[in-house]
C-alpha positions in Angstrom: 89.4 97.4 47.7 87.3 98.2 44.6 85.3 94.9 45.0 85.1 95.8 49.0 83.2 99.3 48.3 81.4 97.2 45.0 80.0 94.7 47.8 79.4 97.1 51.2 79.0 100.8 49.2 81.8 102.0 51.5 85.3 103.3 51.3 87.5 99.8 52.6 89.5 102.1 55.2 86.2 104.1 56.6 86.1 101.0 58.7 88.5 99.1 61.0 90.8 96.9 59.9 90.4 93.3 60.7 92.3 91.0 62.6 94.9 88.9 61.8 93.7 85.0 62.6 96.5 83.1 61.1 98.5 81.3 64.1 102.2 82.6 62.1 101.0 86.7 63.1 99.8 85.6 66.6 102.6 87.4 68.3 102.0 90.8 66.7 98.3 90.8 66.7 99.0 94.8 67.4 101.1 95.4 64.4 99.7 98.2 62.1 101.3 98.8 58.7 100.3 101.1 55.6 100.9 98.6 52.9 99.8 101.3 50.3 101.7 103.7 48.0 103.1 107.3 48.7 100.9 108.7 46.8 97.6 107.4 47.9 95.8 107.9 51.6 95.6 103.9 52.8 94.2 102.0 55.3 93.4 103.5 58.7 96.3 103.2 61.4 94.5 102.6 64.8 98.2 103.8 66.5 98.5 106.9 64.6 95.7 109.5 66.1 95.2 113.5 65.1 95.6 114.9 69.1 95.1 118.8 68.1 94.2 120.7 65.4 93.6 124.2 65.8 92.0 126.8 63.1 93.4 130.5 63.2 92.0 132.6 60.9 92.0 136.9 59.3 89.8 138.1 57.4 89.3 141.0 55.3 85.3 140.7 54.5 85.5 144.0 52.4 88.4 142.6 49.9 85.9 139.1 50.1 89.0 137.2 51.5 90.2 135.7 54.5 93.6 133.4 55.7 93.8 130.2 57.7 96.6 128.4 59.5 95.7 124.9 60.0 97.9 123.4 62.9 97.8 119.8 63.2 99.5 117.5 65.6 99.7 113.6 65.5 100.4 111.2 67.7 102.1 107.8 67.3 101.6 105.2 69.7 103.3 102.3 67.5 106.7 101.1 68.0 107.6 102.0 65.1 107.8 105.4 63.3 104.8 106.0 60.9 103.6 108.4 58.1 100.8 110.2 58.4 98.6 111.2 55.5 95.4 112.7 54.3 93.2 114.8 51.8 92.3 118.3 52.7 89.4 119.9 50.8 89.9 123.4 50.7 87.0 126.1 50.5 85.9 126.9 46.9 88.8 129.1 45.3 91.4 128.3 47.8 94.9 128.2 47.5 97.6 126.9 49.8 100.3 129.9 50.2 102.4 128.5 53.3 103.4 125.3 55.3 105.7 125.0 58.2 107.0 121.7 60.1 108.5 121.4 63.6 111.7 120.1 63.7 113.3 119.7 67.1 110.9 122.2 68.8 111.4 125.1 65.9 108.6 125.8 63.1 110.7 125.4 59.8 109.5 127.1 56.9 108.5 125.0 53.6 109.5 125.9 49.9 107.5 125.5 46.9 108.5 123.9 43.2 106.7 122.1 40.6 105.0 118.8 42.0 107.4 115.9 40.6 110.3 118.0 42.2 108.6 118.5 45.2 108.0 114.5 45.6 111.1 113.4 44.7 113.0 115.5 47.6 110.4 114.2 49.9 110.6 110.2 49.0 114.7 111.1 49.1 114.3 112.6 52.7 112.1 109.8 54.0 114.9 107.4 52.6 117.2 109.1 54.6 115.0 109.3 57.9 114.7 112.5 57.8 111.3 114.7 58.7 109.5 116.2 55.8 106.3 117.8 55.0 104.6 117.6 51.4 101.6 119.2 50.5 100.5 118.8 46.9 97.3 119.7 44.8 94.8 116.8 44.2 92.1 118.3 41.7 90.2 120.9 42.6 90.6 123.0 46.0 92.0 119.5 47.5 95.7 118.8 48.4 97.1 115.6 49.7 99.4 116.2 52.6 102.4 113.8 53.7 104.7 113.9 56.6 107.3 111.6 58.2 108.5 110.5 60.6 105.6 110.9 63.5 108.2 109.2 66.2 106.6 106.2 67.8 106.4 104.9 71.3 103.7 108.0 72.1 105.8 110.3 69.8 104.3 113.8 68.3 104.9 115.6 64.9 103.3 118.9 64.7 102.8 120.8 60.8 100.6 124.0 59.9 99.1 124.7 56.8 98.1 128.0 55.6 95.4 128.6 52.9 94.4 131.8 51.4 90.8 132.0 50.5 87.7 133.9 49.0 84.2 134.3 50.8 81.2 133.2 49.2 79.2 135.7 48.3 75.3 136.1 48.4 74.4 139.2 47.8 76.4 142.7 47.4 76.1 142.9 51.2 76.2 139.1 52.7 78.8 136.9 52.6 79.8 132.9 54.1 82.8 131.7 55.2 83.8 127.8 55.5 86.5 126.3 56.6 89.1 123.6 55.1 88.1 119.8 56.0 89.4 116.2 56.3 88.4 114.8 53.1 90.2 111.5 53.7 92.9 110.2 56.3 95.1 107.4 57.3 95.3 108.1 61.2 91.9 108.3 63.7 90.3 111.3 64.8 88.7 110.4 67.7 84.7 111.5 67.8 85.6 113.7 70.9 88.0 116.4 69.3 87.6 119.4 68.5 89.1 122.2 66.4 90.1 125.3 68.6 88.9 128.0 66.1 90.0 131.7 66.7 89.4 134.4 63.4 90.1 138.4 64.1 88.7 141.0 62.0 88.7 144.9 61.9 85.0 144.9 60.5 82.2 144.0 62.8 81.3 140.1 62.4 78.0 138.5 62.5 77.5 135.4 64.9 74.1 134.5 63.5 75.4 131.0 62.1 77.0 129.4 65.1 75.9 130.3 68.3 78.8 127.5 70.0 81.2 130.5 68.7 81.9 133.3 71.2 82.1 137.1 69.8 84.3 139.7 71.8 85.6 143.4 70.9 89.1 144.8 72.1 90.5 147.9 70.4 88.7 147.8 67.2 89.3 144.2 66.7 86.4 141.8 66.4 87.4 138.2 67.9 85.2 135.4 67.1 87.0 132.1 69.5 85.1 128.7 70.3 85.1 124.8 69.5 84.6 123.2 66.5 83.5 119.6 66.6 84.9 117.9 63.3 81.4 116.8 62.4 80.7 120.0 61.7 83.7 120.8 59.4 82.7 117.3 57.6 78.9 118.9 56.9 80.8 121.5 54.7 78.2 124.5 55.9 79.4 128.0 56.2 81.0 128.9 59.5 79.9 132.4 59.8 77.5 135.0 58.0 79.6 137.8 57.1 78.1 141.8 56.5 80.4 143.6 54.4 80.6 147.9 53.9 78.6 147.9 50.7 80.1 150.9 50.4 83.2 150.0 49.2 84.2 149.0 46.0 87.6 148.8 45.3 90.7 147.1 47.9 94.6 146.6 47.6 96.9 143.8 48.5 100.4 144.2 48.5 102.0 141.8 46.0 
């Protein structure tokens, strides 16, 4: 792998993986297999795609901070079960205060404990065939997130993430918010999704910096609700301007 990116300048599983020519593999010319370790990403699996993803977001411009679920759905079209994996980059000063996991058809709530803890329950789940969810930091505003088993034969396993953030601020009175990306994966995201993105406020919003986002007002609730193509997220630029009351200076969270 290092003498692959040494040789091309590229990352060995940012491209497909080649074919098997030797006559002994013939018959499973279809087989795909992470052969890499828990704790790293791996090769790209061309069975195991990212179906849905879906950004829902709150934000309190005035405090400078805003919440987002991440739900993600995968889809397994081995015959086999398979793990899916990837690293998140979070926005600058992020944190990730909740996850949740589907099990059976019911969103089951995650714990949190120091990191070797953490892995060592999830490696003794996945022994056990069992579904878990592990999210765990990975340097700076980045977590690498595991979960197993996505069932195969066309089989779905659906996880949210939620990350608490802070805007990025300009000036006393302007302010930018981005949104977490796919820093590195193991499944495909194919070039036609899109993130279904849908952020509420009870401050008016400004719309200047993405005019694919649509803008409505209901009851003193400002709904910003659109498409994000995942291209977008990848160019890391600010989703929306934000114009905060200048005239506040102090805000209150309940601990």
């Amino acid at each position: 792998r290092n003498l692959y990116y040494q040789v091309t300048g590229r990352a060995f599983n940012s491209v497909p993986k080649p074919n098997m020519e030797r006559r002994v593999f013939s018959d499973f010319s279809d087989f795909d297999f992470d052969s890499s370790e828990l704790s790293s990403v791996g090769a790209k699996l061309k069975s195991l795609t990212l179906s849905d993803s879906r950004l829902d977001s709150i934000i309190d411009q005035n405090s400078g901070t805003f919440y987002t679920e991440w739900t993600m759905n995968f889809k397994n079209s081995a015959i086999f079960q398979q793990e899916a994996k990837t690293e998140i980059k979070l926005p600058v000063n992020s944190t990730v205060s909740r996850i949740t996991l589907w099990i059976n058809g019911e969103e089951k709530e995650g714990v949190f404990a120091g990191k070797d803890e953490v892995k060592a329950a999830y490696d003794k789940i996945v022994a056990k065939a069992r579904d878990p969810l592990l999210v765990s930091y990975d340097g700076n505003d980045k977590v690498f997130v595991q979960c197993f088993p996505v069932p195969p034969n066309g089989g779905q396993m659906k996880i949210k993430i939620g990350i608490t953030s802070q805007l990025t601020f300009e000036n006393e009175k302007l302010a930018y918010l981005s949104l977490p990306k796919i820093f590195d994966n193991n499944f495909t995201i194919p070039k036609e999704l899109k993130h279904a993105f849908w952020l509420d406020s009870k401050e008016p919003l400004d719309l200047e910096s993405n005019t694919n986002l649509k803008l409505t007002e209901e009851k003193n609730i400002y709904t910003i609700r659109g498409d994000i193509y995942n291209k977008d997220l990848l160019e890391n630029q600010p989703v929306l301007k934000i114009v905060r009351n200048i005239q506040i200076k102090n805000s209150w969270l309940e601990d």
